[in-house]
SEGUFI-400404 format. One record per residue: x, y, z of N, C-alpha, C in turn; residue in three letters. Coordinates in steps of 0.02 Angstrom, whole numbers, plus 32768, in hexadecimal, padded with zeros to 4 digits. Each point is the difference from the previous one (the first is absolute). Layout:
# residues N
XYZXYZXYZALA ...
# end
This chain:
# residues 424
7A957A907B51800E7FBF801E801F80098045UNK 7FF47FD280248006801B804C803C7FC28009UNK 80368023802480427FF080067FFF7FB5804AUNK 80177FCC7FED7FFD7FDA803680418016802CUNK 7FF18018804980307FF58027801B7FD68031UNK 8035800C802980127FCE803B801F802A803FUNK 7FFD7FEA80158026800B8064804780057FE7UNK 803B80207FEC80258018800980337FE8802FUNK 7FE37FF5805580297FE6802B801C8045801CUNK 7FFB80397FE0802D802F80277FC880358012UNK 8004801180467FC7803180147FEC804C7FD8UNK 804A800E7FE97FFF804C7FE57FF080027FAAUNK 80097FBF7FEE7FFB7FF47FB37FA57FD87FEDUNK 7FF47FEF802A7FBA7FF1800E7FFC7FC57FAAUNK 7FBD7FFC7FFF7FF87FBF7FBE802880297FBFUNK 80037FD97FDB803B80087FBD7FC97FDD7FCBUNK 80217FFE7FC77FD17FE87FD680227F9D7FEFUNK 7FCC7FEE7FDC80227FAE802E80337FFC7FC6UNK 801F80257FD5802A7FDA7FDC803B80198019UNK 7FFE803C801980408012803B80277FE5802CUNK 803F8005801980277FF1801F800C802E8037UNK 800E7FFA804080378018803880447FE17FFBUNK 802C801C7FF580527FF280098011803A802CUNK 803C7FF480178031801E802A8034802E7FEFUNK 800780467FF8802080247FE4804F7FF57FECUNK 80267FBC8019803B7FE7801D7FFD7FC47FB4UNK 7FB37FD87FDF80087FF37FC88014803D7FC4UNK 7FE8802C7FE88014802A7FD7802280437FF0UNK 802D80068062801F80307FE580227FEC8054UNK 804D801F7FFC801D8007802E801C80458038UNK 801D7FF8802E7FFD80318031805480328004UNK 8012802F7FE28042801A800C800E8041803EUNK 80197FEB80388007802880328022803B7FF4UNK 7FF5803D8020804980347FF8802280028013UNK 805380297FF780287FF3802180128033802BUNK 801E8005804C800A803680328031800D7FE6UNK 8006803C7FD2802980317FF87FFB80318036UNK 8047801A7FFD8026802B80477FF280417FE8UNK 7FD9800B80487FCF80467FF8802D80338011UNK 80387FF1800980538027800F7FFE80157FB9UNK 7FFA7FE27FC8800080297FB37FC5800E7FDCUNK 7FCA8013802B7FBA80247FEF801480407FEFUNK 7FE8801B7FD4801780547FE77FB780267FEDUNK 7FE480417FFF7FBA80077FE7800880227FB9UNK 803780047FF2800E800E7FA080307FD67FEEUNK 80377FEA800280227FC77FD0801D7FB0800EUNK 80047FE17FCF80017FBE80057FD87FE27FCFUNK 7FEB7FB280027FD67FEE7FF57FB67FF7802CUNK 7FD5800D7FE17FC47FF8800B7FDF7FD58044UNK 7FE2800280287FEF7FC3801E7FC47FEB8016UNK 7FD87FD2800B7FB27FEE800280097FF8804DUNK 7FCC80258037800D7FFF802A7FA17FF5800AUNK 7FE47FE780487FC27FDF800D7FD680397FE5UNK 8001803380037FE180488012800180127F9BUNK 80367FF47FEC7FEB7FE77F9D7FDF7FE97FDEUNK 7FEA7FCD80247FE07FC77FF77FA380257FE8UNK 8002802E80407FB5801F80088000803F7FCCUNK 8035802E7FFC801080337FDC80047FEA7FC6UNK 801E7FCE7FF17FFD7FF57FB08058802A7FF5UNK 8020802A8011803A800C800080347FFE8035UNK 804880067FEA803A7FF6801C800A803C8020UNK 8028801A804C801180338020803B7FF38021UNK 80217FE1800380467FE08013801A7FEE7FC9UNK 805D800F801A802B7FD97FB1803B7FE1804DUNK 80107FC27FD9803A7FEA8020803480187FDDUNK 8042800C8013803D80107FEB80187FBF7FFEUNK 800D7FBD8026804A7FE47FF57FE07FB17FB6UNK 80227FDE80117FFF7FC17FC97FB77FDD8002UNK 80037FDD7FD97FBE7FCC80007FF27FD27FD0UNK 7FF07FC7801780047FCB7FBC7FB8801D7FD8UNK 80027FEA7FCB7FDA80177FC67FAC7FC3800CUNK 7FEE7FC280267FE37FDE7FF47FC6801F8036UNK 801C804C801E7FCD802480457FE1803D7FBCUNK 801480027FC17FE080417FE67FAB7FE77FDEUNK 7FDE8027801C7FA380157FE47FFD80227FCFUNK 7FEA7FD17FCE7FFB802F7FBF7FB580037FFBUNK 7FD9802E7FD67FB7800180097FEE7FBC7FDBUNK 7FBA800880217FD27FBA8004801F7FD98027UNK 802F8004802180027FC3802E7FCB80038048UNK 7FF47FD7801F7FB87FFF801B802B7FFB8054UNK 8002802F802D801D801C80437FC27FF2802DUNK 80017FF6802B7FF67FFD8048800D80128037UNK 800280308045800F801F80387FF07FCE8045UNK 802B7FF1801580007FB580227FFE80218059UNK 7FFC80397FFD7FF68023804B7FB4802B7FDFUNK 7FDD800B805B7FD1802C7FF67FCA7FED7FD3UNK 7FDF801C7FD97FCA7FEB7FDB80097FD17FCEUNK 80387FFA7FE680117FB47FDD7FDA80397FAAUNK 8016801E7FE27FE780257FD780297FD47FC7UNK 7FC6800C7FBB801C7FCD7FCC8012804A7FBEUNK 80217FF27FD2800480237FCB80337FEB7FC6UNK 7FE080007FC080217FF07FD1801F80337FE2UNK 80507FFA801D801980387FF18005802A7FC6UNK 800780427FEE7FFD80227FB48023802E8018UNK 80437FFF8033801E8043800480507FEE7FDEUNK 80378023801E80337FFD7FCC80277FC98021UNK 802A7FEE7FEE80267FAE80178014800D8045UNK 800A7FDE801F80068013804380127FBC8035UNK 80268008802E800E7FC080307FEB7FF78016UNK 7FEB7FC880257FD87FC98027801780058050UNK 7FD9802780258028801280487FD97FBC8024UNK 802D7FF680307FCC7FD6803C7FBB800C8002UNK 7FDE7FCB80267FB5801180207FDC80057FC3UNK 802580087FBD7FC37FF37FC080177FC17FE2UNK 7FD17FF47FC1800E7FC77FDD7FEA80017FBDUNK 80127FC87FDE7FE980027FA27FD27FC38003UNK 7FD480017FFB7FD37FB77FC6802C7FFF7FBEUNK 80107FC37FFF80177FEF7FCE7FE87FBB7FC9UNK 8005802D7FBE7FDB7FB27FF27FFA800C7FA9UNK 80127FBB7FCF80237FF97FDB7FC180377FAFUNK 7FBE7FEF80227FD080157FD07FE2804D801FUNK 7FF980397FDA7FF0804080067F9D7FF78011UNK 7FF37FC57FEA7FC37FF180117FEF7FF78031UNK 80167FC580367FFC7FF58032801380338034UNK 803580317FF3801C803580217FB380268011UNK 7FE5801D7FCF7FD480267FEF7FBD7FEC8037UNK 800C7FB07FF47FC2800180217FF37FFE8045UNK 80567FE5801B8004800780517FF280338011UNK 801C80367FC57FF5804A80287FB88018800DUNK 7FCF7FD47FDE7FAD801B80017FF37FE48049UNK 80277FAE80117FF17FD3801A801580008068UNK 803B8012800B80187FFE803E7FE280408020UNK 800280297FDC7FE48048804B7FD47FE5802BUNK 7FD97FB97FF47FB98003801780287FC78037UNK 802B7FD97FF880187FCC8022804380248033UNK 800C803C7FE0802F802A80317FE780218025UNK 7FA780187FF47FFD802D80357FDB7FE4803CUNK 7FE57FAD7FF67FED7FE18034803F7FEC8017UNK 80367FF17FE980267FF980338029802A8021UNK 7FF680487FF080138030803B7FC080108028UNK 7FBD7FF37FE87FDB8010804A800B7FC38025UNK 801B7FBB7FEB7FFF7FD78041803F8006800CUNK 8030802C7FF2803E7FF280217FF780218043UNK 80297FD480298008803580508054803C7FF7UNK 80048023802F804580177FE580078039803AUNK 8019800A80478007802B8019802280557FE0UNK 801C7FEF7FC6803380417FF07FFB800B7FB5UNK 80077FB37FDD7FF680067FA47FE87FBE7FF6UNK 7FE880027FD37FE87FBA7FD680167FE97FE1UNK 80147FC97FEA80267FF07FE07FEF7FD07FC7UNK 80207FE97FBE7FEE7FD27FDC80337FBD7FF0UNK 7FED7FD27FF880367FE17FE97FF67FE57FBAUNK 80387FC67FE7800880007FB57FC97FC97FFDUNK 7FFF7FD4803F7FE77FBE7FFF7F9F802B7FF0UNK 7FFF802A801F7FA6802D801B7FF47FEF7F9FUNK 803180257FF27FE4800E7FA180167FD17FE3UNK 80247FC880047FFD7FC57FC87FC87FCF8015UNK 7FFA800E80387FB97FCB801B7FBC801C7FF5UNK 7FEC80517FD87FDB80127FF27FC37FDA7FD4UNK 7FC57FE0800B7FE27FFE7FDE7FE3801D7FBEUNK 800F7FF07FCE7FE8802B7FC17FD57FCA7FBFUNK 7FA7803D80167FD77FD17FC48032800B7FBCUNK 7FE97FB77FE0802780087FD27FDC7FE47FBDUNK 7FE2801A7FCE7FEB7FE77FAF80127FDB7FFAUNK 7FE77FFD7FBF80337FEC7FB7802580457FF7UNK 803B7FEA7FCF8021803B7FE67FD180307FD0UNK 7FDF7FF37FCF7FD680277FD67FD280388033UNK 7FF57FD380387FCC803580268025802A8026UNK 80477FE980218023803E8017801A802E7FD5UNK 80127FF57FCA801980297FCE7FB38037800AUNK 7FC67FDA7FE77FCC803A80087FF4801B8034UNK 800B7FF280387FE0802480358043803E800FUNK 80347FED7FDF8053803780297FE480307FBFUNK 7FE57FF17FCC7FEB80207FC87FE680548011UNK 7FB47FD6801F7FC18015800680138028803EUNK 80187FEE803080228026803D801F80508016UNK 80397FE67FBE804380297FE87FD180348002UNK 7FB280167FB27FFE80147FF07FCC80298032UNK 7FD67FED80127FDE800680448020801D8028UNK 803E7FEB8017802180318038801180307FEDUNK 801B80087FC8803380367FD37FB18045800BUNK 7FC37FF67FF67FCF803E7FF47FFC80008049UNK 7FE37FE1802D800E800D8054804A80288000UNK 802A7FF2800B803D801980028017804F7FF5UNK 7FE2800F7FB07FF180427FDB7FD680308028UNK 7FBB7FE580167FEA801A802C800880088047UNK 801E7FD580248026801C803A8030802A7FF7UNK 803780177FDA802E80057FE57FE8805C7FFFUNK 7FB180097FD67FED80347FEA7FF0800F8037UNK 7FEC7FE5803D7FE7802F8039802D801A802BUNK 803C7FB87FFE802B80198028803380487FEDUNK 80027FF77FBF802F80487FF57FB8804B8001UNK 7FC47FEB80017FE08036801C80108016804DUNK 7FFE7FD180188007800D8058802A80148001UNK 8041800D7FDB803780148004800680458009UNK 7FE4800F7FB97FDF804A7FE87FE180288038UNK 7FBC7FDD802B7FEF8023802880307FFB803DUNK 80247FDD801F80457FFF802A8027803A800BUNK 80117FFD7FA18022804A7FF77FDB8046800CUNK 7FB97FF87FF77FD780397FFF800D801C8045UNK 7FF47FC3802B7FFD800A80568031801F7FFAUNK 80377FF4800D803F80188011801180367FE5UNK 7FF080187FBD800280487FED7FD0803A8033UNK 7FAF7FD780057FFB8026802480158016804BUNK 80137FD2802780237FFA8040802D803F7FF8UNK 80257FF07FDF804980277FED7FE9804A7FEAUNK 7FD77FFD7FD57FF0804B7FF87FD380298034UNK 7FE27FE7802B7FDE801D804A802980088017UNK 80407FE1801680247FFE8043802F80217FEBUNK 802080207FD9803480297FED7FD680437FD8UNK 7FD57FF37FF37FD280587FE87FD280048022UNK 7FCE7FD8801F7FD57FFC80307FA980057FC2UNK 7FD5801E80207FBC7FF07FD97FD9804D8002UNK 801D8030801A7FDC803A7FFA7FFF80157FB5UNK 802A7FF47FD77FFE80227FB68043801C8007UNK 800680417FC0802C80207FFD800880408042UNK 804E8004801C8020801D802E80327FFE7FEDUNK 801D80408038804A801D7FE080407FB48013UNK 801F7FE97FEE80357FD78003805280278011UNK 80187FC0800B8058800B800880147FC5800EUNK 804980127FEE801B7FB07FEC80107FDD8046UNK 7FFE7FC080077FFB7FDF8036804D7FE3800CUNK 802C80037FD8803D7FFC801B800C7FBD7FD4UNK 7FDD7FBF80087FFA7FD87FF37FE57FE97FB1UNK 80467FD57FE380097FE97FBA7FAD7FEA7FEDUNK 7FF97FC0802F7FAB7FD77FE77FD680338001UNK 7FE78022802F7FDD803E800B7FF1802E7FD6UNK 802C802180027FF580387FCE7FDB80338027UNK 7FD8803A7FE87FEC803180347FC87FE2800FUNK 7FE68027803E7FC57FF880407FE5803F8011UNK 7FC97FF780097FDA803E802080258032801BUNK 7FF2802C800E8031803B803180048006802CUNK 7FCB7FF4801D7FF97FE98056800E7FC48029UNK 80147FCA7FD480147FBF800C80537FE58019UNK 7FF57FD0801F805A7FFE802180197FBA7FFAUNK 803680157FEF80357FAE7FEA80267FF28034UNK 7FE77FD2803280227FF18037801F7FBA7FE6UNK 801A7FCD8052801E7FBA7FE47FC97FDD801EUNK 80057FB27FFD7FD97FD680227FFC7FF58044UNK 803B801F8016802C7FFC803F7FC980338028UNK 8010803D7FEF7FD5803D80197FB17FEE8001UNK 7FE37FE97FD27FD080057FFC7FDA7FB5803BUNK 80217FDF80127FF77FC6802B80197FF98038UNK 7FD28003803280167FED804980377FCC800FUNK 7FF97FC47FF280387FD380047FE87FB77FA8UNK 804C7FF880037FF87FBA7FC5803E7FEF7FFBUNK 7FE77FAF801380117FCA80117FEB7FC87FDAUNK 80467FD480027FEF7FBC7FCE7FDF7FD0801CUNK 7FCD7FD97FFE7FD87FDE8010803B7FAB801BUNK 7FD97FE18024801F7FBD801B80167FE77FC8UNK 803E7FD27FFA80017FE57FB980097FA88020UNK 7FD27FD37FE37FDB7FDE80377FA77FEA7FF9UNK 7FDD7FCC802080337FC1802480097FC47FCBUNK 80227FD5801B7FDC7FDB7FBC7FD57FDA801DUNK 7FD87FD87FBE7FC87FE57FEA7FE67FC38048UNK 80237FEF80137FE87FCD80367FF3802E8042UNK 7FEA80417FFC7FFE8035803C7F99800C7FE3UNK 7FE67FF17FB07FCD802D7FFB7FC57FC28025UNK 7FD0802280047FC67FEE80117FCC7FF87FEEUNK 7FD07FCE7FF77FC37FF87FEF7FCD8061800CUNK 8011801980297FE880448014800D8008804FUNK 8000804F7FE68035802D803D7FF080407FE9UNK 805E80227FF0800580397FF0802D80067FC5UNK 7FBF80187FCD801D80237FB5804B80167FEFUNK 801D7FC97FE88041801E7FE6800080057FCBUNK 8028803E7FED7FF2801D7FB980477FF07FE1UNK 80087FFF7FC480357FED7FCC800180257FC6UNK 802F80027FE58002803A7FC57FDA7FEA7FBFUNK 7FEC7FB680067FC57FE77FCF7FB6801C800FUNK 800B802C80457FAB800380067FF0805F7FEDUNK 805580017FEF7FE9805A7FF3800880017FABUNK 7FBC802A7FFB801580127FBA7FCA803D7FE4UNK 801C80287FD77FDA80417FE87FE980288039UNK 80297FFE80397FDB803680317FD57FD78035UNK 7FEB7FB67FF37FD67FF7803A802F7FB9801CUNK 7FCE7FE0802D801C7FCF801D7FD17FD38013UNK 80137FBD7FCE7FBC7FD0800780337FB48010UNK 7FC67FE7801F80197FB180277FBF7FD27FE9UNK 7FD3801D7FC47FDA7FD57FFF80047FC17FD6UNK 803580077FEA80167FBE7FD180357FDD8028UNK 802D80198034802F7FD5800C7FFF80168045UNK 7FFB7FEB80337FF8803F805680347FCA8019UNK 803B8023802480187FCB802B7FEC801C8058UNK 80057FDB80188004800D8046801D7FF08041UNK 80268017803980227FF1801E7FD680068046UNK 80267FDA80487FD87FFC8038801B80418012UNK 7FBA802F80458012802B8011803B80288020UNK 80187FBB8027802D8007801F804180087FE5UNK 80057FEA7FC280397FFC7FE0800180587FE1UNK 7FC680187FE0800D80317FE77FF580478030UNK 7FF27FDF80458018803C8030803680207FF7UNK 80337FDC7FF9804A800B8013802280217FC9UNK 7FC780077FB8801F800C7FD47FEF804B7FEAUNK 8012801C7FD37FD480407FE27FD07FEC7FE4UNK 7FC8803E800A7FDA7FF97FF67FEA803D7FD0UNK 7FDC7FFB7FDD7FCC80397FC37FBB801F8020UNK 7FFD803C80037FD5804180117FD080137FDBUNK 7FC6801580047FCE800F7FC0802E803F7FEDUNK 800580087FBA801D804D7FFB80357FE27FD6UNK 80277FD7801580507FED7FEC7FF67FE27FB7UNK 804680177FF0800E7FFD7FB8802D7FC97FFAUNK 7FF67FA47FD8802C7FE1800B80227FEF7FB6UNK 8047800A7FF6801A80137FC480317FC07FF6UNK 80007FD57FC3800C7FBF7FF180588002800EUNK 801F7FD37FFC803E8018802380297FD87FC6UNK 7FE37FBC7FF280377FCF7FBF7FC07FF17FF2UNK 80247FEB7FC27FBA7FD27FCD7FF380527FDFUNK 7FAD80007FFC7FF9803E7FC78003803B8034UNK 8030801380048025802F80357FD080577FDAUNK 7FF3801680447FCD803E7FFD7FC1800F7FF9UNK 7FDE7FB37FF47FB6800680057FE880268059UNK 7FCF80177FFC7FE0800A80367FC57FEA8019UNK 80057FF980317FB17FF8802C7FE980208030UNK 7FC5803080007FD7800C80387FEC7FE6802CUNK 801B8012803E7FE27FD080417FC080128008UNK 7FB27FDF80077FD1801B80047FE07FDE805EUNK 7FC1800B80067FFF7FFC80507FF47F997FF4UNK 7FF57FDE7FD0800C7FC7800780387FD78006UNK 8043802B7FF1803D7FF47FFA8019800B8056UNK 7FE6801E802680218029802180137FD08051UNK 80528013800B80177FC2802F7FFF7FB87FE7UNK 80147FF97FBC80107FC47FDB805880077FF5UNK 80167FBE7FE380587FF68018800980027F9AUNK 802F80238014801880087FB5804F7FCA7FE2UNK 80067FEB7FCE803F7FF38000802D802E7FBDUNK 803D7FFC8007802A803C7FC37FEB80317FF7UNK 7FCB800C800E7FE080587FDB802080218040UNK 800880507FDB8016803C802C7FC7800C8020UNK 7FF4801C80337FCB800E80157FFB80478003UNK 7FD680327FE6801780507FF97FB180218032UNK 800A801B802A7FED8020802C7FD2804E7FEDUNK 7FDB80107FED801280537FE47FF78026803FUNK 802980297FEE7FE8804880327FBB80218007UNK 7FD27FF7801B7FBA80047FE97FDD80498003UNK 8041803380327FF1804C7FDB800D80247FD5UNK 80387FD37FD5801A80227FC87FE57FCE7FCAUNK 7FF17FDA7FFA7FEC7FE27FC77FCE7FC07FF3UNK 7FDB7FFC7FE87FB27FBF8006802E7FC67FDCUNK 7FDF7FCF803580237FC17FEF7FD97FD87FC1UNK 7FBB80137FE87FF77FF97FAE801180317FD2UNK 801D80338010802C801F7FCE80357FD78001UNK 803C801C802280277FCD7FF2800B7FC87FDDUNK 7FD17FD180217FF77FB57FC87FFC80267FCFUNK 7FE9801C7FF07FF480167FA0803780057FE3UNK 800880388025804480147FEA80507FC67FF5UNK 7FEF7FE3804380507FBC7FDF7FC47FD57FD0UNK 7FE07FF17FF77FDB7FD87FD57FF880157FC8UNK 801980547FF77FFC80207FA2804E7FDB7FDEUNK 7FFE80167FD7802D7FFB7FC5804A800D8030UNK 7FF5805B80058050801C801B7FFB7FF68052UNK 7FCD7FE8802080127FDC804180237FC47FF1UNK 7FF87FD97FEE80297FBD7FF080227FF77FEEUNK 8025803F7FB88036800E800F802D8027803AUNK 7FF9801A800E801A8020803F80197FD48027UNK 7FDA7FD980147FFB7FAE802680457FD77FE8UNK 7FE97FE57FCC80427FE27FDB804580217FF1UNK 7FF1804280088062801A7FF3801F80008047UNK 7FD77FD5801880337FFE80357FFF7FB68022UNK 7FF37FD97FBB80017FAE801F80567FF08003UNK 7FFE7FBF8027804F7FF980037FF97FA97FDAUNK 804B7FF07FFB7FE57FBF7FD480237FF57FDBUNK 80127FC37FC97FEF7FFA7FB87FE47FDA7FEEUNK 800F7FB4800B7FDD7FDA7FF47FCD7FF8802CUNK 7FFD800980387FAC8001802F8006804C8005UNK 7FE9803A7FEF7FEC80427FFC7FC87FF9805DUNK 800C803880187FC67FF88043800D804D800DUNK 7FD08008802B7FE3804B802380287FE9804BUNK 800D803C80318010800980227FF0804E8027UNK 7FDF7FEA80417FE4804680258031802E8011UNK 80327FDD7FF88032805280178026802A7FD8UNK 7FF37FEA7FB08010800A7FC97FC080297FE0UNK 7FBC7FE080067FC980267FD37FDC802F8034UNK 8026801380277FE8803180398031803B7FD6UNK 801F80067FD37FFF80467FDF7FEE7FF27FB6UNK 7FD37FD47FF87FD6801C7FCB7FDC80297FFEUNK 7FF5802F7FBB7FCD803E800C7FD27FE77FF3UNK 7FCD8035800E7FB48003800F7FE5803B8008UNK 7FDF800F7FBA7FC8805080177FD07FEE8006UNK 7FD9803B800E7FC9800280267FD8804D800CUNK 7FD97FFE80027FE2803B800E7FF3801A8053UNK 800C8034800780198005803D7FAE80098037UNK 7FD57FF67FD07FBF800180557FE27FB87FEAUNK 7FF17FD3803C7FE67FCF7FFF7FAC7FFB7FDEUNK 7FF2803B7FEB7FBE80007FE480187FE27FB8UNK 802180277FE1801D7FFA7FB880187FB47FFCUNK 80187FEB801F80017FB480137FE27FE47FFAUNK 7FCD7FEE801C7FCC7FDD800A7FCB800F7FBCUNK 7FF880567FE57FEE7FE97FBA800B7FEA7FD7UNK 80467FDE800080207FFD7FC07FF07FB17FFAUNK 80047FE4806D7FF27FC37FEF7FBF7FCE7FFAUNK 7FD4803B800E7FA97FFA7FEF801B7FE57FC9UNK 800480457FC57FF27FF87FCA80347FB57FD5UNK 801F8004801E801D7FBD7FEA7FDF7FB1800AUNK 7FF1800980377FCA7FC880107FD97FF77FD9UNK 7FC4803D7FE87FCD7FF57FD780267FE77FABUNK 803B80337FF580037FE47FB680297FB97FFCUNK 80137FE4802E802F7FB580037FB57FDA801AUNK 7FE77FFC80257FC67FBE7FFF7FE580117FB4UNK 7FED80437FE87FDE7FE97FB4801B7FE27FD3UNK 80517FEC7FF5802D7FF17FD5800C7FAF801EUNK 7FFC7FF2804C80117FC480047FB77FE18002UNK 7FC780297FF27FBF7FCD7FF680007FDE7FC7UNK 8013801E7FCE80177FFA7FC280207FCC7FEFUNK 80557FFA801F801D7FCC7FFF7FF27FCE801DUNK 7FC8800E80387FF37FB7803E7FD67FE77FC2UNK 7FC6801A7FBA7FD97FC77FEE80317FFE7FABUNK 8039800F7FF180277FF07FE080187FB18011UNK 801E800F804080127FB5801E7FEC7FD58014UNK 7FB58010801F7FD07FD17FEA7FFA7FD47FD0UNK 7FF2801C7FCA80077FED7FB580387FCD7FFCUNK 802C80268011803B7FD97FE17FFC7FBD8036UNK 7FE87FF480437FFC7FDD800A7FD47FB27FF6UNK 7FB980277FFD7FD67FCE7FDA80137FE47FC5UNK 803B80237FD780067FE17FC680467FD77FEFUNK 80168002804E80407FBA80197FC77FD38017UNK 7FD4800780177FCF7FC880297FE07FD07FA6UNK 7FEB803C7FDD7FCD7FC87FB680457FD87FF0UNK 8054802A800980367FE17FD27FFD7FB78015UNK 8009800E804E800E7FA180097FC17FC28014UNK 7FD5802B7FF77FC57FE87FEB80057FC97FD5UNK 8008803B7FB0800D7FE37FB480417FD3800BUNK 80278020801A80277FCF7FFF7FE77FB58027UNK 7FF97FF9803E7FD67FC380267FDB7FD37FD0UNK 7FD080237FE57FBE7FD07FE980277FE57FA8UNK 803A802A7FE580237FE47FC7803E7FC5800CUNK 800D8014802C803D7FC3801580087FBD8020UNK 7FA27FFF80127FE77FBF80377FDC7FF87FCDUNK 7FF0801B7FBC7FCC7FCA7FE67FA580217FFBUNK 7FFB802780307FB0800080287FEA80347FB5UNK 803B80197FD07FDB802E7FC2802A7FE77FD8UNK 7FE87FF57FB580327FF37FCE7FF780307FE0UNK 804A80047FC7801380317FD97FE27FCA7FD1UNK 7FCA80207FD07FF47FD57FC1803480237FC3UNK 80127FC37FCC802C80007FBF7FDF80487FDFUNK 
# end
């Protein structure tokens, strides 16, 4: 039997079926703001717990407040959160109780039903309204954006079936992202073992060894030398820290950010900012060759400057120089990009609660190496060839996993407007 529909009225919810309703998210459930707790008693091990925007996406807590707090800010699971900066990210929480920081919020609302179903229901009404938001710096949400949300709405019997039919639907999507993602993990780790085991034994086979001085290390070839970062690099320097956001440009000159380095390379193809020339005359600038090393945030990643990078404006990253007769600037990368490069890196972050790198500090980190630039350069051939075969791997892993967020809200779309029914 073929379902009579209607016009809806809302562009993103398109026809509904005619016995359906549109209401306003502000009829069946209400809006609870967080509260600005004093980031003066943020701690990164004790206290209580706290839900911070960046939780929201993680699914867990990484901050505890230390001082007081009324009890009507604590998240217990299933309560249904929202991230009211930036991507406006939704999640029904399932982590451990936790406080309600600013910039997030609770749906609240008296039936576990209706909860359930906003949560199938708003991503699609939150994420048109962050592509039409304007926002020079962050985006923002307000309480009024989500109680004024449009939401198709049943009968109760049919939402009960569709949060049913959903649940169970997402739950095998889920399993299977879930299964790929802890594969990619696996091969992650593979990389990095092998990184780590080239660059501290190298790839000729068995040779005579001796101990390298160094705890992570352990022994090294015999002919090989444990210098610092310092020695081994012409000059390094901390990058501009800078400008802000009303300085970038429609296009110019590539500024790089510690979001655009990761695993050794350096990509802008998802997020590129750019500044006018003139502005980043005046500033430092990045060299093909140069090594740019994350400074706060996930402090010690690296990036290879390659010749598309080259005379682009960096911001926070160290900028590391190599000495280019004593040592190849894709060795190197390997090497801070293994296991005991990154540590090396990190024992000498300063910090507690913001941990950061600093060039005049990780300029005596060690660093071996093999002492002729041939041996170098094989080690970082051969690295090349076995890391693109491992990240071909993971590039159609994530693939996967992506096409199968695209069928999720799909199923979800065509179940929550009506356009498919869940039959009894």
């Amino acid at each position: 039997m073929v379902r009579q529909m209607k016009d809806s009225g809302v562009e993103w919810i398109g026809e509904i079926p005619e016995e359906w309703q549109v209401i306003k998210c502000k009829h069946i459930a209400t809006v609870q703001a967080g509260f600005p707790f004093d980031s003066a008693k943020f701690s990164n091990s004790e206290g209580t717990p706290l839900i911070r925007i960046r939780d929201i996406t993680s699914g867990y807590t990484q901050t505890f407040y230390t001082g007081e707090y009324d009890s009507e800010y604590i998240v217990s699971s299933g309560n249904l959160l929202i991230g009211m900066d930036g991507d406006f990210n939704i999640r029904m929480w399932q982590g451990t109780n936790a406080l309600l920081n600013q910039r997030c919020c609770r749906v609240v609302s008296n039936s576990e039903i209706e909860l359930s179903f906003l949560y199938y229901c708003l991503p699609f009404h939150l994420e048109i309204t962050n592509n039409l938001a304007y926002a020079t710096t962050v985006k923002h949400l307000s309480n009024s954006d989500i109680l004024n949300a449009p939401v198709p709405y049943p009968q109760k019997c049919r939402r009960e079936r569709i949060i049913s039919y959903l649940d169970h639907k997402c739950a095998e999507i889920d399993k299977v992202v879930e299964q790929n993602c802890a594969t990619i993990e696996e091969y992650k780790k593979l990389k990095q073992a092998i990184i780590t085991e080239a660059v501290t034994k190298g790839v000729r086979g068995a040779r005579p060894m001796k101990p390298s001085g160094v705890e992570w290390i352990g022994d090294i070839p015999a002919e090989w030398t444990v210098s610092t970062l310092g020695k081994v690099t012409s000059s390094m320097r901390n990058g501009y820290v800078g400008p802000t956001r009303d300085l970038f440009v429609d296009d110019g000159v590539c500024y790089i950010q510690s979001l655009h380095i990761k695993d050794g390379k350096i990509d802008l193809s998802k997020k590129a900012y750019f500044v006018r020339p003139e502005w980043a005359a005046e500033r430092p600038k990045v060299s093909t060759g140069d090594i740019l090393i994350v400074q706060t945030g996930d402090i010690g990643q690296v990036g290879l400057v390659t010749e598309e990078y080259h005379e682009c404006s960096c911001h926070a990253l160290i900028i590391a120089s190599p000495n280019k007769s004593d040592i190849s600037s894709e060795y190197l990368a390997y090497f801070l990009r293994s296991t005991v490069g990154r540590e090396l890196l990190l024992a000498h972050k300063t910090g507690a609660l913001l941990p950061h790198l600093n060039s005049g500090k990780i300029r005596f980190a060690e660093v071996v190496h093999p002492n002729t630039i041939e041996e170098q350069q094989e080690i970082a051939t051969y690295l090349d060839i076995k890391c693109a075969e491992i990240d071909r791997i993971i590039e159609k892993k994530e693939q996967l996993i992506e096409e199968l967020g695209s069928y999720k809200k799909s199923l979800i779309y065509e179940y929550v407007t009506g356009k498919k029914e869940v039959t009894a």
